[in-house]
C-alpha positions in Angstrom: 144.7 -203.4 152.4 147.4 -202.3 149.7 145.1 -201.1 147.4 143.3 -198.7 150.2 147.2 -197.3 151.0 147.9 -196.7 147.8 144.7 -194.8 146.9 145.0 -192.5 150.3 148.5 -191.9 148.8 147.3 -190.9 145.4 144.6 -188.8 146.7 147.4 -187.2 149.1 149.4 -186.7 145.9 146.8 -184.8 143.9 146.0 -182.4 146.6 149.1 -181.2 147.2 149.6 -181.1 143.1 146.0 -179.1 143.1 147.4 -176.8 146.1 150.6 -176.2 144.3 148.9 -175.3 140.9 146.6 -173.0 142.5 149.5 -171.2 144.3 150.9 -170.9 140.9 148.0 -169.2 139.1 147.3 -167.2 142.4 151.1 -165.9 142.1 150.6 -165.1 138.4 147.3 -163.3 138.7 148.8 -160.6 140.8 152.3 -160.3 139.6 149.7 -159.6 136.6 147.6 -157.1 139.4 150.9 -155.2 140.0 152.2 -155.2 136.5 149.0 -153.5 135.0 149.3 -151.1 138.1 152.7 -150.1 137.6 152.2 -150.0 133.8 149.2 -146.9 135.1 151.6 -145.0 137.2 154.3 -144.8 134.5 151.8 -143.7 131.9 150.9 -140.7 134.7 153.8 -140.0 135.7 155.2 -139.3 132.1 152.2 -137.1 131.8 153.0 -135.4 135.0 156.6 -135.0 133.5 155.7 -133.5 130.6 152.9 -130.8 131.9 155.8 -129.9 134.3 158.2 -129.8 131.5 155.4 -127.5 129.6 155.1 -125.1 132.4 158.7 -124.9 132.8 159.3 -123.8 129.4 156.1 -121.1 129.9 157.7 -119.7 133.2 161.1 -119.3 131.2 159.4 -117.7 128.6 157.4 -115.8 130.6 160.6 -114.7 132.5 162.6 -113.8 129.6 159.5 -111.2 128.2 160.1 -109.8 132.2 163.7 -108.9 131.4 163.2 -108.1 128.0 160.5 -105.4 128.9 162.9 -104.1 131.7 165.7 -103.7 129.5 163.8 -101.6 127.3 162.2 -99.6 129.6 165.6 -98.6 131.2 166.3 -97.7 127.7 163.3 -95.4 126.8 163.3 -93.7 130.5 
């Protein structure tokens, strides 16, 4: 009967290896999920930045000509 016993515990042993393995490799594959995720956000968020940053800069501009014009209209009237 020893042999028996000591195959059911050897079988009992591999399973919970194979179950924590494939816990493992579950756990990698979506901390690799999230990581390719977060690695899309940050590549559109620094595009967001910068068209903000580029529209920033064309109001400024755009607001500076205002007062420029003003100023020299007060001047020729």
């Amino acid at each position: 009967m020893q042999p028996a016993d000591g195959r059911v515990i050897l079988f009992i042993l591999i399973g919970l290896a194979v179950f924590a393995l494939g816990r493992r490799f579950q756990t990698m594959l979506l901390t690799r999920q999230v990581w390719k995720q977060s690695a899309r956000q940050v590549t559109a968020r620094k595009v967001t930045a910068h068209n903000a940053a580029r529209s920033m800069i064309g109001i400024t501009l755009f607001a500076i000509f205002v007062v420029w014009l003003v100023l020299n209209l007060n001047r020729v009237m």
